[in-house]
C-alpha positions, 0 to 999 in steps of 0.5 A: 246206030239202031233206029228207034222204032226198032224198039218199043216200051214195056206196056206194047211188048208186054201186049205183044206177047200177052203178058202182064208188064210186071211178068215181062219186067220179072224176065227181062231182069232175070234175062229170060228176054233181052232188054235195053234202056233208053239212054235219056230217061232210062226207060225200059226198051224192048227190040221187035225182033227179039220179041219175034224171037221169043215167041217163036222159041216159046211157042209149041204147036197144039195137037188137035183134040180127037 
């Protein structure tokens, strides 16, 4: 059974990754990232590691200017 911590609200992962919460509701339909929803008020949930996840396969390095 996840624990609920593991998990957080639309407004914190959409802060996590810096983003609009209308662009991460838009990927979280379209599946681009994972979302789950809370069974009792069907809130939309997002798990941390998932948001690590995402961030670390969108990231790119950036090439310092010469």
């Amino acid at each position: 059974m996840p624990k609920l911590s593991e998990y957080v609200k639309t407004a914190e992962a959409a802060e996590i990754l810096g983003v609009a919460q209308n662009t991460l509701r838009k990927w979280a339909e379209r599946g681009v990232i994972p979302m789950h929803r809370n069974p009792a008020n069907g809130y939309r949930l997002f798990k941390r590691r998932d948001l690590d996840d995402f961030l670390k396969k969108t990231a790119k390095p950036v090439k310092p200017k010469a």
